[in-house]
C-alpha positions as a Markdown table, in Angstrom:
| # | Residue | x | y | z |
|---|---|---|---|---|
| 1 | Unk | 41.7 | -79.1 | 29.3 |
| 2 | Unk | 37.8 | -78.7 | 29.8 |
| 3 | Unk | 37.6 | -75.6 | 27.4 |
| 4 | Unk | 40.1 | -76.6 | 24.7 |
| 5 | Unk | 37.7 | -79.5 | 24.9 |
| 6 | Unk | 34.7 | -77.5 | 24.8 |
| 7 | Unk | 36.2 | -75.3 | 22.1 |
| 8 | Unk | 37.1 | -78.0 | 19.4 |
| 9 | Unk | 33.4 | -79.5 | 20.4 |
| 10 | Unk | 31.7 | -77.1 | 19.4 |
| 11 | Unk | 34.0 | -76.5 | 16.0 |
| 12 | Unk | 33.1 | -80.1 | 15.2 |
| 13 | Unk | 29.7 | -79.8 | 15.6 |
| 14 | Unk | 29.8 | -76.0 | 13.9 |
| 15 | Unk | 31.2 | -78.6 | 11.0 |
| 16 | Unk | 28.8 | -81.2 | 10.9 |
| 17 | Unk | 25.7 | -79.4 | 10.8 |
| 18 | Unk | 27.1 | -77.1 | 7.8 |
| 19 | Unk | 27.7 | -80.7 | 6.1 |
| 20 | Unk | 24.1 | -82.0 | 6.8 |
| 21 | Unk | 22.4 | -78.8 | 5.9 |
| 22 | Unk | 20.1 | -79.9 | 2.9 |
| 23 | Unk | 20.7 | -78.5 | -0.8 |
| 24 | Unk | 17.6 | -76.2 | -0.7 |
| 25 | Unk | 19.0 | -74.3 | 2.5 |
| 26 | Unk | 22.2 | -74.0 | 0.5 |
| 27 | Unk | 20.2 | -72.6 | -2.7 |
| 28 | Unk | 18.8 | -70.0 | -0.3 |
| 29 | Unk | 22.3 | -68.3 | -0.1 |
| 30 | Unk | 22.8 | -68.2 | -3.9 |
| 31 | Unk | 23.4 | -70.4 | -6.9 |
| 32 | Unk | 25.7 | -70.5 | -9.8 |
| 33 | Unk | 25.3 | -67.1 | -12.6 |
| 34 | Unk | 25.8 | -68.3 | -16.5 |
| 35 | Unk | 25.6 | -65.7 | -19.2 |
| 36 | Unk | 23.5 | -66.1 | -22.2 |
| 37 | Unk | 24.5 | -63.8 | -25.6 |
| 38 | Unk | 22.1 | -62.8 | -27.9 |
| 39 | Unk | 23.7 | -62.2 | -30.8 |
| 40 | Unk | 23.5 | -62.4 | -34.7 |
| 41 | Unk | 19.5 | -62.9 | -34.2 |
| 42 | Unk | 20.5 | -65.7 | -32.3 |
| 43 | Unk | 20.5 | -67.4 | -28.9 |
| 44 | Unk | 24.3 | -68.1 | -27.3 |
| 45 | Unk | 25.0 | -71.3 | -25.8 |
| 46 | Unk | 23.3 | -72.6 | -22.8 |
| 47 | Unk | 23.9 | -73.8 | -19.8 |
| 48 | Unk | 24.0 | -77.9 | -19.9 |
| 49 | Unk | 23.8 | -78.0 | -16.4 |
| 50 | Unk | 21.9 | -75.7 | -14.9 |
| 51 | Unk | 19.7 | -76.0 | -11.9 |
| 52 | Unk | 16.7 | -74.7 | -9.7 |
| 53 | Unk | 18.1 | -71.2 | -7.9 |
| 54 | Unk | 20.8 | -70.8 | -10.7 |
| 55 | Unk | 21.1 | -67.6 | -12.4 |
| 56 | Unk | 20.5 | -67.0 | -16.3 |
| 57 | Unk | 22.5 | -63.4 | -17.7 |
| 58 | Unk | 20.7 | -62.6 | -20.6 |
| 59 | Unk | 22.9 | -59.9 | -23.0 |
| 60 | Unk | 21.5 | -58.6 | -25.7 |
| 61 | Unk | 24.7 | -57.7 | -28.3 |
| 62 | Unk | 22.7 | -56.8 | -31.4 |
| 63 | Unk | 21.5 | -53.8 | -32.4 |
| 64 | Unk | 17.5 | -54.4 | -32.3 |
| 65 | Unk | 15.3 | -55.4 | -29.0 |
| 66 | Unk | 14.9 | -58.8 | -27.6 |
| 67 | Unk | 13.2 | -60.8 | -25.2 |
| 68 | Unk | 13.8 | -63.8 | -23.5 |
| 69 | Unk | 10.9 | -65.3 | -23.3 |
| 70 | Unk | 9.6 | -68.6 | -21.4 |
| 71 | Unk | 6.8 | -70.4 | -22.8 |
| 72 | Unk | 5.5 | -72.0 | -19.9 |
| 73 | Unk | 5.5 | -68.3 | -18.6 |
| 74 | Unk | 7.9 | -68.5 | -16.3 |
| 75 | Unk | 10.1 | -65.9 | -17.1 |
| 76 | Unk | 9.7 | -63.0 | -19.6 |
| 77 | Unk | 12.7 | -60.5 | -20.3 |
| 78 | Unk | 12.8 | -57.5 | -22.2 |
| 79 | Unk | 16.2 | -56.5 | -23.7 |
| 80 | Unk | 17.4 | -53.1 | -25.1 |
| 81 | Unk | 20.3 | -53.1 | -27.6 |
| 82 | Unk | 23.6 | -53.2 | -25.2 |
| 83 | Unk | 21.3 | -54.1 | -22.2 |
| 84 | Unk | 21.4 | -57.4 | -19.8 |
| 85 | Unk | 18.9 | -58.2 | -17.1 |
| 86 | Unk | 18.7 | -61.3 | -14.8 |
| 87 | Unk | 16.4 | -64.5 | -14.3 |
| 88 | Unk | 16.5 | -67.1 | -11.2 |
| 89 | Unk | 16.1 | -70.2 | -12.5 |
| 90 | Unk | 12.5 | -71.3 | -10.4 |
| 91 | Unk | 11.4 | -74.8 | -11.2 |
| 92 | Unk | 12.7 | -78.0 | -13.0 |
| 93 | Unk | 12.3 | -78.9 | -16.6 |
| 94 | Unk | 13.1 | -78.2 | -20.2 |
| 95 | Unk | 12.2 | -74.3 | -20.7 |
| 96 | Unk | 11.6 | -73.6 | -24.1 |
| 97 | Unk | 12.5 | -69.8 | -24.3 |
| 98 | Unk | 12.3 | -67.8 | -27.7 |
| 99 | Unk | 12.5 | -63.9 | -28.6 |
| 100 | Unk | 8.4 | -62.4 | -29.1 |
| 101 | Unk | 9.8 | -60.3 | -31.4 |
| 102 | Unk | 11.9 | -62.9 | -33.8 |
| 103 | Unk | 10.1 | -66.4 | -33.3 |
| 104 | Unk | 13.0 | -68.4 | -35.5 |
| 105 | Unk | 15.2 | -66.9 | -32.0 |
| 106 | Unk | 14.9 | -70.3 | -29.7 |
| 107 | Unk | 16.6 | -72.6 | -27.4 |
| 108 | Unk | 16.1 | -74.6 | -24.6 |
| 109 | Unk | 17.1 | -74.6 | -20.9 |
| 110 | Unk | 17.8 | -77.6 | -19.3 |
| 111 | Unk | 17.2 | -77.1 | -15.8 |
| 112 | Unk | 17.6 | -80.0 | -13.4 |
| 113 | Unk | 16.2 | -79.7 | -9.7 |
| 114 | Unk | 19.6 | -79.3 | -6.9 |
C-alpha cells in the first residue's frame, strides 16, 4: 500500500503544479497561429482576440508584393506574390499595421496581454 500510495502522490502533485504554472510559462511552449489574407489590395480579417505569444500568418494572394508592416516597429514583413511568412505576437496593444507599398492597405491588431 506504501507505493500505490506514493505513486498516485506524486500524480497529484505532477497535476497540481501543471494547474498553477503561470500563463507566461505556458506561452513559452507556444500560442495560438491565425492566418491573415492579403488579398484584393486588401487586409483579411483579424484576429479579435489575439494575445501576446500568439502567432500572425501573413499570405500574400495577389499578384504584386506586400508587407506587413507595424508602425510602432514592431514587426516588418515582406511578402512575394503566393508567399506567407510568420510574426509572434510580442507586446500588448492596438498594432496599427499597413502595406509600405499601398498605404490605403491597413488594419489593426488587437492584441491583449495572456
Amino acid at each position: 500500500m506504501g507505493r500505490r500510495f506514493a505513486k498516485r502522490l506524486t500524480g497529484l502533485l505532477l497535476v497540481a503544479a501543471m494547474l498553477a504554472m503561470p500563463a507566461s510559462a505556458q506561452e513559452a511552449s507556444g500560442g495560438r497561429e491565425f492566418t491573415v489574407t492579403m488579398d484584393n489590395m486588401v487586409f483579411g480579417r483579424v484576429p479579435a482576440d489575439a494575445k501576446v505569444g500568439d502567432t500572425i500568418i501573413w499570405v500574400n494572394n495577389d499578384t504584386v508584393q506586400h508587407t506587413a508592416t507595424a508602425r510602432d516597429n514592431s514587426f516588418d514583413v515582406r511578402l512575394q506574390p503566393g508567399k506567407r511568412a510568420r510574426t509572434v505576437l510580442s507586446k500588448a496593444g492596438n498594432v496599427a499595421v499597413y502595406c509600405i507599398y499601398h498605404p490605403m492597405m491597413r488594419t489593426t491588431l488587437k492584441v491583449v496581454a495572456s
